[in-house]
MIKOL-789486 format. One record per residue: x, y, z of N, C-alpha, C, O in turn. Coordinates in steps of 0.02 Angstrom, whole numbers, padded with zeros to 5 digits, always signed. Each point is the difference from the previous one (the first is absolute). Layout:
XYZXYZXYZXYZ ...
This chain:
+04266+06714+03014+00043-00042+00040+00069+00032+00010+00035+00003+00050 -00026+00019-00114+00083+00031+00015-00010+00063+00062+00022-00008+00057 -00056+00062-00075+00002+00032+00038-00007+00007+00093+00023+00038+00043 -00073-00105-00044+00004-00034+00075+00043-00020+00031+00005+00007+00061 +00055-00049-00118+00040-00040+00007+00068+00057+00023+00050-00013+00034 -00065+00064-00060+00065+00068+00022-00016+00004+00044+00044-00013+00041 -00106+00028-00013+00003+00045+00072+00004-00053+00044+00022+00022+00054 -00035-00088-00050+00013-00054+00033+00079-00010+00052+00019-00006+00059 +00012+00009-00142+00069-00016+00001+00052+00053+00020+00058-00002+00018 -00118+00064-00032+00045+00070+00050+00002-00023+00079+00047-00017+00036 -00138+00023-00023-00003-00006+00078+00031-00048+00017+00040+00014+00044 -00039-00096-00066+00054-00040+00013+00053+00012+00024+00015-00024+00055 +00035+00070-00096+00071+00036+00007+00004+00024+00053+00048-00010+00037 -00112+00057-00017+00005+00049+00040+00033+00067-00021+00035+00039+00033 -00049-00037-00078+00013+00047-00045-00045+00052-00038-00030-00035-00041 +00008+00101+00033-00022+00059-00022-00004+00017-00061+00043-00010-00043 -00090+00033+00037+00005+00016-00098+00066+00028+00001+00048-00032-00021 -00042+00100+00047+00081+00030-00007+00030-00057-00002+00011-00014-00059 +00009-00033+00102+00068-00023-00001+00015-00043-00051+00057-00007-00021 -00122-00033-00010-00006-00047-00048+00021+00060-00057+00052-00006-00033 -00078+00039+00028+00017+00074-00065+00081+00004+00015+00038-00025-00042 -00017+00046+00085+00087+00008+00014+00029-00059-00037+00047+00007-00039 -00081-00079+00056+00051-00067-00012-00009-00014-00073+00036-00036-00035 -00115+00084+00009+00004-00019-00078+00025+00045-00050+00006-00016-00059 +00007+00072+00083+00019+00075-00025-00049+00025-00032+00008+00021-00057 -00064-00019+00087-00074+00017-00032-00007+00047+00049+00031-00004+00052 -00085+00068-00068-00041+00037+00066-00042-00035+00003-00023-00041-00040 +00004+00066+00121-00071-00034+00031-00048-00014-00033-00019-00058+00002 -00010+00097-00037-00064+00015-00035-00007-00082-00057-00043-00044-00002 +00097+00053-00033+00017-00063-00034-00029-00070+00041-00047-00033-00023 +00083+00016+00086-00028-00054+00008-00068+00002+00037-00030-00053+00007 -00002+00120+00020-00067+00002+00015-00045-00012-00069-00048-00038+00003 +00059+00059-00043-00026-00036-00067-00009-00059-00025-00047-00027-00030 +00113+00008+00050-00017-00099-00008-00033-00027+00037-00038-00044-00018 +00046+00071+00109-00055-00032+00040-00059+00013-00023-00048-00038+00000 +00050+00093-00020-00104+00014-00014-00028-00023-00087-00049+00018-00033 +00097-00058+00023-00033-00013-00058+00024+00054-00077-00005-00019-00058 +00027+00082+00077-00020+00038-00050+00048+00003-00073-00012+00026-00054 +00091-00079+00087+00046-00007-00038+00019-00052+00029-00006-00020+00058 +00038-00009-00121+00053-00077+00020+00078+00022-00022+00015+00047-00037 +00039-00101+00075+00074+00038-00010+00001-00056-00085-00037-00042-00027 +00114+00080+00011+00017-00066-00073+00015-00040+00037-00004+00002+00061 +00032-00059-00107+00033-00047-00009+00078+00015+00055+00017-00036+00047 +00010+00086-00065+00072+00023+00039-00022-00012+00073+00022-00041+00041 -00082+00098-00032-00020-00016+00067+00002-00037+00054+00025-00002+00057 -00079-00042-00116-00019-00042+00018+00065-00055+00054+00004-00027+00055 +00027+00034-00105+00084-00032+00028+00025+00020+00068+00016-00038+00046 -00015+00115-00048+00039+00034+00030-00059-00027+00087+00017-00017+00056 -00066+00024-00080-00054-00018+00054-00001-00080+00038-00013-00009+00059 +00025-00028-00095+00007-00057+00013+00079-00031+00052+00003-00044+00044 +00048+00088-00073+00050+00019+00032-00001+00012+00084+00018-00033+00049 -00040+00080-00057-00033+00051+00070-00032-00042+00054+00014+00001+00060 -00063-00039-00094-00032-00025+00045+00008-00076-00003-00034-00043+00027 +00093+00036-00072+00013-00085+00015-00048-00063-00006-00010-00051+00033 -00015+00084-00094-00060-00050-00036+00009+00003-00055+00032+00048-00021 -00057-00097-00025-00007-00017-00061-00045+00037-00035-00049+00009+00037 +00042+00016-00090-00041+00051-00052-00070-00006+00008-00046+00039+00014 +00054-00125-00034-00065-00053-00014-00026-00002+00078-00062-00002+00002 +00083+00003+00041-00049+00030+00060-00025+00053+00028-00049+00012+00036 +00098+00021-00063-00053+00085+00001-00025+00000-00046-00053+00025+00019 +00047-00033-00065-00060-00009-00064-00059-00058+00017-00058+00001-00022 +00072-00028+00045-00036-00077+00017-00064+00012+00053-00029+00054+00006 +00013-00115+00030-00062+00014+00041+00008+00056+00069+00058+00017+00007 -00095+00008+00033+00001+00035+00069+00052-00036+00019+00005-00061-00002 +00044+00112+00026+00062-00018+00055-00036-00010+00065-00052+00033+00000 +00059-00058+00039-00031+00011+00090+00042+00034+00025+00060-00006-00010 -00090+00050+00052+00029+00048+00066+00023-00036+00058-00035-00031+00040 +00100+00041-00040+00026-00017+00060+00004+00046+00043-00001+00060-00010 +00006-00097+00075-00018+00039+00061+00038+00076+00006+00061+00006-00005 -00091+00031+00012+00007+00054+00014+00067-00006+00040-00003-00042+00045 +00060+00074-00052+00056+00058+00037+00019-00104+00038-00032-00017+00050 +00073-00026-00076+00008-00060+00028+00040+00022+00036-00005-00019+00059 +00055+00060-00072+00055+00009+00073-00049+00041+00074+00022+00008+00057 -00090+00013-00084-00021+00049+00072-00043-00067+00027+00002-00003+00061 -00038-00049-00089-00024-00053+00007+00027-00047+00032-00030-00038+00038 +00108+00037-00055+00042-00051+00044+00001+00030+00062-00026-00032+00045 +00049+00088-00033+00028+00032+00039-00064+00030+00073+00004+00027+00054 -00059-00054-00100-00059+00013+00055-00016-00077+00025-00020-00003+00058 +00024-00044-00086+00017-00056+00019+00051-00040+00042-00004-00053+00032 +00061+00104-00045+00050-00014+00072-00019+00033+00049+00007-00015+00059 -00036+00071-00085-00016+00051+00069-00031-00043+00038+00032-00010+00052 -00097-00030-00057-00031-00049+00038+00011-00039+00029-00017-00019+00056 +00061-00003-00106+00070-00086+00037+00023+00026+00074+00004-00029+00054 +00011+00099-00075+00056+00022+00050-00052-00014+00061-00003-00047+00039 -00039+00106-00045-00024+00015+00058-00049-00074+00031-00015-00002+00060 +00000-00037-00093-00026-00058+00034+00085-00052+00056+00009-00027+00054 +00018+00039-00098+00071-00012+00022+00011+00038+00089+00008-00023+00057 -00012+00077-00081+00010+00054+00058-00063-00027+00053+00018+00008+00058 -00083-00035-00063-00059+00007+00050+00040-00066+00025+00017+00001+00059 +00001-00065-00101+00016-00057-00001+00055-00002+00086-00003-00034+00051 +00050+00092-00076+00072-00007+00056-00021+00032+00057+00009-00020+00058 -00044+00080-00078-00044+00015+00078-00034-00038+00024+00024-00017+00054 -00086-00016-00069-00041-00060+00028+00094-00042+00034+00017+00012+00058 +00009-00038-00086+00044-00039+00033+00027+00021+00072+00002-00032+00053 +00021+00103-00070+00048+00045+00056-00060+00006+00063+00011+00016+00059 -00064-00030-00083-00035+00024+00039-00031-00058+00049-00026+00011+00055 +00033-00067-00082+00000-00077+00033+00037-00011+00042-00009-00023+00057 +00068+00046-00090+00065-00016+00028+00016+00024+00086+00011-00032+00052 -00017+00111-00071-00020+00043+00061-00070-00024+00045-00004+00006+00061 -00037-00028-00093-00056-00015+00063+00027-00063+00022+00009+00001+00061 +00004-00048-00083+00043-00063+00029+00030-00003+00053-00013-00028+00053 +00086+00082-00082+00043+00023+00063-00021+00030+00067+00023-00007+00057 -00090+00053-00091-00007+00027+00069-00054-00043+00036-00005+00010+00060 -00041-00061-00089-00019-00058+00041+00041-00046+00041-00022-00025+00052 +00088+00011-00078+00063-00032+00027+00009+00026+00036-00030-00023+00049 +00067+00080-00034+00032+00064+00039-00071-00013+00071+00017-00015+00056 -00074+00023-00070-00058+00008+00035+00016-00051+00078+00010+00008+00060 -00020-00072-00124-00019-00067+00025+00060-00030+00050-00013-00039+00045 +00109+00073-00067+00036-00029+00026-00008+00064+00081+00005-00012+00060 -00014+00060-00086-00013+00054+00086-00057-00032+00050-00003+00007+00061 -00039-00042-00100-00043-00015+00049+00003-00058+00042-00031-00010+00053 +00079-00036-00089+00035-00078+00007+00047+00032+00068-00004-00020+00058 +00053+00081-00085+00036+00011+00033-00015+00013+00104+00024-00020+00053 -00096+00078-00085-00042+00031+00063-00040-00062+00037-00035+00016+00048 +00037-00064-00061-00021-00057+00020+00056-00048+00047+00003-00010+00061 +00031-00009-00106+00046-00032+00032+00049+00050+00071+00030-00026+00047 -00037+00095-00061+00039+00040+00052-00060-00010+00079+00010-00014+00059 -00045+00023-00083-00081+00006+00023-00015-00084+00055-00012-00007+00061 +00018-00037-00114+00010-00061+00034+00060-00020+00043-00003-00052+00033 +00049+00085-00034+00079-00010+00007+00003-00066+00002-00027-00026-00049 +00052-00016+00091+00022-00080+00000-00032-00043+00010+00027-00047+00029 -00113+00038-00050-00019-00023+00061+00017-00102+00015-00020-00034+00047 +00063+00012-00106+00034-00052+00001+00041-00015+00054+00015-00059+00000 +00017+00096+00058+00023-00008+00028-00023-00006+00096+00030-00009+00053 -00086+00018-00072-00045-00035+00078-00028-00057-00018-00033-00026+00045 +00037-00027-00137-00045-00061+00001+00045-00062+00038+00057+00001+00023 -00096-00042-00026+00006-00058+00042+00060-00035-00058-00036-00002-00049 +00095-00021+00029+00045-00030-00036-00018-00063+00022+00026-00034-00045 -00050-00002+00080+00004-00087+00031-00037-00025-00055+00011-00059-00014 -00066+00101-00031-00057-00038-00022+00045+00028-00085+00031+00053-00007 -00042-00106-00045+00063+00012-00040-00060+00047-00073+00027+00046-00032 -00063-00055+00023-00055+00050-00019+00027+00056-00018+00015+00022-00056 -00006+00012+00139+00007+00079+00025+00068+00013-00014+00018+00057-00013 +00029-00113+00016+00073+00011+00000+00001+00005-00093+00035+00046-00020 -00048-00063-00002-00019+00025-00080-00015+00047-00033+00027+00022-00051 -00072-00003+00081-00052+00080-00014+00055+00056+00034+00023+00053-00021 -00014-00091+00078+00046+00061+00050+00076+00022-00067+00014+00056-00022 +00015-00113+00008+00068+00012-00033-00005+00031-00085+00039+00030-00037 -00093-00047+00031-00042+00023-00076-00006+00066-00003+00015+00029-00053 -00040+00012+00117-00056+00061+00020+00092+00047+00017+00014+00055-00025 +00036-00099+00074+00041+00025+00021+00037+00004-00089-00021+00054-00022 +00048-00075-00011+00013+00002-00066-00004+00048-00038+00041+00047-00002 -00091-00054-00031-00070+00046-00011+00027+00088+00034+00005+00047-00039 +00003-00042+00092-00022+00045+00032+00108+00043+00006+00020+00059-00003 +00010-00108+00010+00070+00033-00001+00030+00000-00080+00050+00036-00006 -00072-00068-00052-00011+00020-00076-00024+00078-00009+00029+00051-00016 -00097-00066+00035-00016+00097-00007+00016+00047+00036-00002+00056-00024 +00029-00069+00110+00032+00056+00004+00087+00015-00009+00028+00055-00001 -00003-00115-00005+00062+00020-00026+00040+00008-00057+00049+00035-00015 -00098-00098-00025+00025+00011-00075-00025+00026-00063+00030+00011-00053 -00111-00001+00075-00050+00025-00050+00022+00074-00005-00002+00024-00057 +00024+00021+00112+00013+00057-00031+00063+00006-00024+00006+00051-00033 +00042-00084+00038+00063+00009-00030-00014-00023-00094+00033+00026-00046 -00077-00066+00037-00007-00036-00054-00054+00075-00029+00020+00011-00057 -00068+00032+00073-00046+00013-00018+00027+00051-00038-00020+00018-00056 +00112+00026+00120+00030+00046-00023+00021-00010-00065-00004+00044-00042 +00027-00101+00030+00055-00015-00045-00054-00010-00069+00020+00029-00050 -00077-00061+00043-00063+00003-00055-00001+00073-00016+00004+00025-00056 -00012+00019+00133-00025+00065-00054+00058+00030-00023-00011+00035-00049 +00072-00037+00068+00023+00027-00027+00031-00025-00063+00029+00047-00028 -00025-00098-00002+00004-00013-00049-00048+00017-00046+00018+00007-00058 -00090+00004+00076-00056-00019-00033+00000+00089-00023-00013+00030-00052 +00031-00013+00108+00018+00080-00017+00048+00042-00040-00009+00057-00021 +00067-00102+00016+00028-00001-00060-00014-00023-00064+00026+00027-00049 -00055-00061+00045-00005-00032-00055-00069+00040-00039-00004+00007-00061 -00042+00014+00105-00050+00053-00023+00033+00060-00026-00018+00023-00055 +00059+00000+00084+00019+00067+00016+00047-00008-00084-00013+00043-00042 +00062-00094+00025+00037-00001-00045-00071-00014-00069+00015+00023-00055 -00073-00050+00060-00024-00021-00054-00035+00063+00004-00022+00006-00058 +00004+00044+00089-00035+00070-00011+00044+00041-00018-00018+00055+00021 +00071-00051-00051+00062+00027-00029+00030-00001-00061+00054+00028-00009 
């Protein structure tokens, strides 16, 4: 058990026979001996060991230590790697909504536009007597001097804000 319980509490560390030998002032060979069984340290050691690895005597002497995960800082750190990049597919899928949106918008208001140029007035040959038409007519007329006179002044002023405000958060 003891001897399991060393090499446990090395790889734990992350730590090398050398380096465990450096921190105990032992050569290598020394503590390859305790791992394999072929020698045990004293009592001093024993101390000096318990020290090191920030355990109690009676648990390195005691039952199997368990192995903890291998290298926990390369474990975390492959675990953010993942975060990240699901993160990263996450903001593209968005940017990429975002952009097909706009350019469905962008699409939909040119074709609104090519329409209405296309139709030009045709509110202005209906019959006004019948109050219906005089409705539709002032609705359609509405409607129709909104988008060409104020929709692009308003559309300028969106992108360019919207363009700033991209432009400053990619910075």
């Amino acid at each position: 058990m003891l001897k399991d319980n060393l090499k446990t509490l090395r790889k734990n560390k992350g730590l090398s026979q050398e380096e465990l030998s450096v921190k105990l002032n032992v050569v290598r060979q020394t503590i390859s001996k305790w791992e394999s069984g072929l020698s045990v340290p004293d009592a001093e050691m024993l101390i000096s060991i318990s020290k090191v690895f920030e355990t109690p005597v009676s648990e390195i002497l005691g039952e199997n230590i368990e192995a903890k995960e291998k290298n926990d800082i390369k474990v975390i750190s492959e675990k953010l790697e993942v975060i990240n990049e699901q993160l990263s597919k996450k903001q593209k899928q968005r940017k990429k909504r975002a952009i097909n949106f706009l350019i469905i918008l962008d699409v939909g208001i040119i074709l609104l536009f090519i329409l209405l140029a296309v139709l030009g007035s045709p509110y202005k040959s209906w019959d006004y007597s019948d109050p219906e038409w005089s409705i539709i007519g002032t609705i359609w007329h509405s409607f129709e001097w909104i988008f060409f006179k104020i929709a692009p002044i308003l559309i300028i002023v969106i992108t360019l804000i919207l363009g700033t405000v991209l432009i400053k958060k990619n910075k």
